[in-house]
C-alpha positions as CSV (number, residue, x, y, z in Angstrom):
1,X,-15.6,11.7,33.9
2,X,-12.5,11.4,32.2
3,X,-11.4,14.1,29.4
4,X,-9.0,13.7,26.5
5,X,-6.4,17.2,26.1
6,X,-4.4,16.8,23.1
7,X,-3.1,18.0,20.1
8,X,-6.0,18.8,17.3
9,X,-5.0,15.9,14.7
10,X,-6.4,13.6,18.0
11,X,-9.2,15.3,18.0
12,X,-9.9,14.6,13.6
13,X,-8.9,11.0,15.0
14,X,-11.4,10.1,17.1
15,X,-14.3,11.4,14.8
16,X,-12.8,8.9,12.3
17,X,-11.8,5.9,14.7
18,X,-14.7,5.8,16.9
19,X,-16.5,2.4,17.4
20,X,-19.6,2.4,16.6
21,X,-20.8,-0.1,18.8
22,X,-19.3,-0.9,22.4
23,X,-16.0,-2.5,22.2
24,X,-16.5,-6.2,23.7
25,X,-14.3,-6.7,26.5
26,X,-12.9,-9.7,27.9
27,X,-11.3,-9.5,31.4
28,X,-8.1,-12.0,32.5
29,X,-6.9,-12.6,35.7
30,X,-5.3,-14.7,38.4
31,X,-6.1,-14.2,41.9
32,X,-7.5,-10.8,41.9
33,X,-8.3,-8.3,38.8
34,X,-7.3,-4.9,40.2
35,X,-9.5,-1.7,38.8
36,X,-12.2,-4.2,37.3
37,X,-14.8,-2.7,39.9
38,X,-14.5,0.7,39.1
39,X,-14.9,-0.4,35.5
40,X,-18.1,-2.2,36.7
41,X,-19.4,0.3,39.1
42,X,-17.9,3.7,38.7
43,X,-17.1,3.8,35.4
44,X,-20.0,6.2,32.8
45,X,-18.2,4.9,29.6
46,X,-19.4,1.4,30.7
47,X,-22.4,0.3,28.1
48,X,-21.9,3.5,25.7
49,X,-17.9,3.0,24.8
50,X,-17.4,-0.7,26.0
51,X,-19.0,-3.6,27.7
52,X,-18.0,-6.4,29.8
53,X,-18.3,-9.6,28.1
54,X,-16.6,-11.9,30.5
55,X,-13.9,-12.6,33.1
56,X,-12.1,-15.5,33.1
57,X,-9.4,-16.8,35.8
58,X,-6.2,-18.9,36.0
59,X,-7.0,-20.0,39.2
60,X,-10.3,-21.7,40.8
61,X,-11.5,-18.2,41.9
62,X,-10.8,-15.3,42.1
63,X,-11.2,-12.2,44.4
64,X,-14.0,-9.8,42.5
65,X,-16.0,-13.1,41.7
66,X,-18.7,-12.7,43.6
67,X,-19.5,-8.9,43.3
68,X,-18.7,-9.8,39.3
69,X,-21.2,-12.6,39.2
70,X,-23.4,-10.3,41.2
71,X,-23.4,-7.6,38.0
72,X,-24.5,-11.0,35.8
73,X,-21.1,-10.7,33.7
74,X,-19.7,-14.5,32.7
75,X,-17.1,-15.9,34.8
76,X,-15.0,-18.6,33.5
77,X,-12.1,-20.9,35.8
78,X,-9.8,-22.0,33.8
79,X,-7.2,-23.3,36.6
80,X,-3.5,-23.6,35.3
81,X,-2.4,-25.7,38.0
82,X,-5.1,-28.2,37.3
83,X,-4.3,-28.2,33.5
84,X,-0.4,-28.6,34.3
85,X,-1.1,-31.6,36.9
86,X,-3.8,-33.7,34.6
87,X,-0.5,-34.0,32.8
88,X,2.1,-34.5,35.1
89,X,4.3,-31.6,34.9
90,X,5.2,-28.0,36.2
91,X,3.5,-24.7,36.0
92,X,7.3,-23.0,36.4
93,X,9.7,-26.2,35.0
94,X,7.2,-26.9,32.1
95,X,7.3,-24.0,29.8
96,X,6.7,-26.3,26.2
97,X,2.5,-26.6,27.5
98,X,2.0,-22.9,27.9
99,X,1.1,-22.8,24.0
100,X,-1.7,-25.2,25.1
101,X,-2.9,-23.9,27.9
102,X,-3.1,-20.7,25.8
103,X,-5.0,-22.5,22.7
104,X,-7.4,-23.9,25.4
105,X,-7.9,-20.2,26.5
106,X,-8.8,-19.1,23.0
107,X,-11.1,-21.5,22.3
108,X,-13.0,-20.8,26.0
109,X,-13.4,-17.3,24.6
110,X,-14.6,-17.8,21.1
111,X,-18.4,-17.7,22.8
112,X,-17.3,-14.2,23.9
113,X,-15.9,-13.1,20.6
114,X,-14.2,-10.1,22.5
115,X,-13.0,-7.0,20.3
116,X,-10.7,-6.6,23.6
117,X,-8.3,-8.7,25.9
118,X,-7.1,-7.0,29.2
119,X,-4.7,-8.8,31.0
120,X,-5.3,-7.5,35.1
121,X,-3.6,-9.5,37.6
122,X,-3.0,-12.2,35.3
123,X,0.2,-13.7,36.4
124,X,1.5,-15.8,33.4
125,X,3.4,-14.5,30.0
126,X,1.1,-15.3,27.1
127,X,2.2,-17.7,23.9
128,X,1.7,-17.7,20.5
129,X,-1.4,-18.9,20.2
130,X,-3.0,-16.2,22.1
131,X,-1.3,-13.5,20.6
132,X,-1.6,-14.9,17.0
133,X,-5.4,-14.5,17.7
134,X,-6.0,-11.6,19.2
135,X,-3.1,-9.5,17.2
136,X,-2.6,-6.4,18.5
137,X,-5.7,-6.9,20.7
138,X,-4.1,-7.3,24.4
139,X,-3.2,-4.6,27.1
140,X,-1.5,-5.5,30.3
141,X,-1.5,-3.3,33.2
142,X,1.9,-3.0,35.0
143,X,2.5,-1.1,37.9
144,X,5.8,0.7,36.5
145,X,6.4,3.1,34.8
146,X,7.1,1.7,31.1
147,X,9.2,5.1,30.0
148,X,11.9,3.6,32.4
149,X,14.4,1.7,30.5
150,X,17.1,0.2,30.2
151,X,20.4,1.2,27.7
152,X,18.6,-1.7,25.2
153,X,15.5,-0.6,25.4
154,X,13.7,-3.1,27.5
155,X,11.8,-2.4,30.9
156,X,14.1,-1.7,33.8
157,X,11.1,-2.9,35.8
158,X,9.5,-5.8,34.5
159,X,7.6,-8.8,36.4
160,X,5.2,-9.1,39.1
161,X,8.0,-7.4,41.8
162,X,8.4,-3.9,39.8
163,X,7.2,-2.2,42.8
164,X,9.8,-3.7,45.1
165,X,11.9,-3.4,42.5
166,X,11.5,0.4,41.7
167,X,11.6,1.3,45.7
168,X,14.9,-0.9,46.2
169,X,16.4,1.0,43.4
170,X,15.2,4.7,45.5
171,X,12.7,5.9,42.8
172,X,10.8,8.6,44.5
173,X,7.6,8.3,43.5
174,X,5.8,5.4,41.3
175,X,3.3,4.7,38.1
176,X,0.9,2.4,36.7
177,X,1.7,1.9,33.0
178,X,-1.3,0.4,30.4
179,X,0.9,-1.3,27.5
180,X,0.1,-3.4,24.2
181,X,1.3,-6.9,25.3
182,X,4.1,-8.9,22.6
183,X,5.7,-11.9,23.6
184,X,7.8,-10.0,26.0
185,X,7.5,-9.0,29.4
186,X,6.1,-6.0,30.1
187,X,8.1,-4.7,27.1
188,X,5.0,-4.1,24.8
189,X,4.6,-0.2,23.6
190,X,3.2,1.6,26.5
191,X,-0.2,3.6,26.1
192,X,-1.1,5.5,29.1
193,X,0.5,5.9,32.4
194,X,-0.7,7.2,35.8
195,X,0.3,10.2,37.4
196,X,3.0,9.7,40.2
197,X,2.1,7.9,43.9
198,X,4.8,9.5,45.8
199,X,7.3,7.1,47.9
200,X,7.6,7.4,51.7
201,X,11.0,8.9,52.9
202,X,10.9,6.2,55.9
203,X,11.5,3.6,52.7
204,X,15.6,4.9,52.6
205,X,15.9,5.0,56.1
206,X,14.7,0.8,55.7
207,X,16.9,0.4,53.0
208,X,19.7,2.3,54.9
209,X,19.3,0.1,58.6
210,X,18.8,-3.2,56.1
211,X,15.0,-3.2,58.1
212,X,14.2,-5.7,55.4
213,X,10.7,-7.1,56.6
214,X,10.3,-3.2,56.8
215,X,11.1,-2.5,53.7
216,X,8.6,-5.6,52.2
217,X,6.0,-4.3,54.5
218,X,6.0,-1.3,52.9
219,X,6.7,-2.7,49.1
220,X,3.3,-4.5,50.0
221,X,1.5,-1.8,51.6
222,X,2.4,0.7,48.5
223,X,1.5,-1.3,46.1
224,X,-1.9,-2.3,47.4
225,X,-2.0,2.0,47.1
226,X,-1.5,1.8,43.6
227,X,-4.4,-0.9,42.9
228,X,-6.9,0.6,45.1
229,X,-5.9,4.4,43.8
230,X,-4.6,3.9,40.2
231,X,-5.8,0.4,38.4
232,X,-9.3,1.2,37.6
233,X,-9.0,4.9,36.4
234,X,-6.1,3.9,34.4
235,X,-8.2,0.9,32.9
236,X,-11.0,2.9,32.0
237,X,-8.6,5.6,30.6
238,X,-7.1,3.4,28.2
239,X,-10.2,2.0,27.4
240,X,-12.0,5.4,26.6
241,X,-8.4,5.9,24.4
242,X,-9.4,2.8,21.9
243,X,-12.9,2.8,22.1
244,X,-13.4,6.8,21.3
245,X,-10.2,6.1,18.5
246,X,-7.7,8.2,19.3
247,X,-5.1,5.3,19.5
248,X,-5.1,2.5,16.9
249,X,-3.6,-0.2,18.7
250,X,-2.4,-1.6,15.4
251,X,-0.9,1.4,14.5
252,X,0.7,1.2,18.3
253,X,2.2,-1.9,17.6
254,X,4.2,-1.2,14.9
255,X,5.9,1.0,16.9
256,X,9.5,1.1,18.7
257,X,8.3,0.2,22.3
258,X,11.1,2.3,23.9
259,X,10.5,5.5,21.8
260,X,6.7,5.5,22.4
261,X,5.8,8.3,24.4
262,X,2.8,7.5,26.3
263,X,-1.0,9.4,27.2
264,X,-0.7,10.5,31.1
265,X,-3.7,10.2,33.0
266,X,-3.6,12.9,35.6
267,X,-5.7,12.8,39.3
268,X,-8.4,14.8,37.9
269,X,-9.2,12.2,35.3
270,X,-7.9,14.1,32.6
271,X,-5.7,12.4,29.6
272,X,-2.7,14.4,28.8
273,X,-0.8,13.9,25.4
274,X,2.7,14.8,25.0
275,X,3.6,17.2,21.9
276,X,6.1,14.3,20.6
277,X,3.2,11.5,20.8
278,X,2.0,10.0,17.9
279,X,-1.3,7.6,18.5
């Protein structure tokens, strides 16, 4: 069960930010949504601070489908490739029909009417049209650690190879990062970040000896770590953050994304806030 420890003006916040009723939850994804099973299955909060209204993929499928399906929880395809091809262009070369795309992904949600978006394992940057409907609304999980940045403020590790990217630059150790999603990158204000997955010492000696199908091997093999050990208890952290009240996203978003100082969630399941945060 996860617990909050902060300062006592969080504590007066949640009693006055606390849904009432269970946030309404819409899940996207690409190929796989890492952590949405523990939300499903292992998660207590489920049905008393938030509920599950759908999960809908870029793709045909996706990898949870079944067991989500299984749980009776909506599934929607909504394939980007198809949508690109019915008019002849490119998913990577054809940037100008993401707003589209995006406007057709609103309206395939409005039956949903989700309080919530979380983006998990979804693999394309969202346009305007998304985030001009669901303002302040989206969280992206990123597995880096979104206090990391650069001398201008934005994420030293954005994209989908921040793992690689964070290894090949000899962090030590890794995070997951939960963050409010602009039309950026990964460079939204963070809200909570995992505790640390230490790295492997054999990962210098690869980068050392150039092994490089060695060092992707273990890239790989690492981050498949961090979905299995970190996504879901970092999901249902941030979620039990909003839902109970103790951040107010809009409140979040309004904020400096490099001088946020983010909730930690520790192993234990406990959420930490720093003296310096300010939800």
């Amino acid at each position: 069960m996860l617990t909050i420890h902060g300062p006592a003006e969080a504590g007066r916040h949640e009693q006055h930010g606390r849904h009432e009723t269970p946030l309404k939850v819409a899940v996207l994804c690409s190929r796989r949504a890492p952590g949405l099973l523990h939300l499903l299955n292992g998660d207590g909060a489920r049905g008393r601070a938030y509920e599950i209204v759908c999960c809908m993929t870029s793709e045909t499928t996706f990898a949870e489908q079944v067991s989500v399906e299984g749980l009776e929880i909506p599934t929607v395809s909504h394939p980007i490739r198809d949508f690109y091809l019915a008019r002849g262009a490119s998913v990577y070369r054809d940037t100008a029909l993401r707003a589209e795309f995006d406007a057709t992904t609103v309206e395939l949600l409005k039956p949903y009417s989700p309080d919530l978006l979380l983006l998990d394992g979804y693999l394309y940057l969202l346009t305007d049209p998304m985030l001009s409907a669901f303002p302040s609304r989206i969280l992206n999980l990123h597995f880096s650690d979104l206090t990391i940045r650069l001398p201008d403020g934005r994420p030293r590790f954005p994209g989908i190879r921040s793992v690689r990217d964070a290894l090949a630059a000899g962090c030590r150790e890794t995070r997951a990062t939960v963050h409010l999603v602009n039309e950026e990158a990964d460079a939204g204000p963070p809200l909570v970040r995992s505790w640390p997955l230490p790295v492997s010492p054999s990962v210098a000696e690869a980068r050392a000896s150039h092994a490089v199908h060695l060092f992707k091997a273990y890239a790989f093999a690492h981050q498949q770590w961090m979905f299995r050990a970190i996504a879901g208890p970092l999901w249902a952290a941030a979620l039990r953050l909003v839902s109970a009240g103790v951040v107010d996203l809009e409140a979040l978003a309004s904020r400096v994304p490099h001088t946020v100082v983010p909730w930690d969630l520790d192993k234990r399941g406990v959420i930490h806030a720093a003296h310096s945060h300010a939800a």
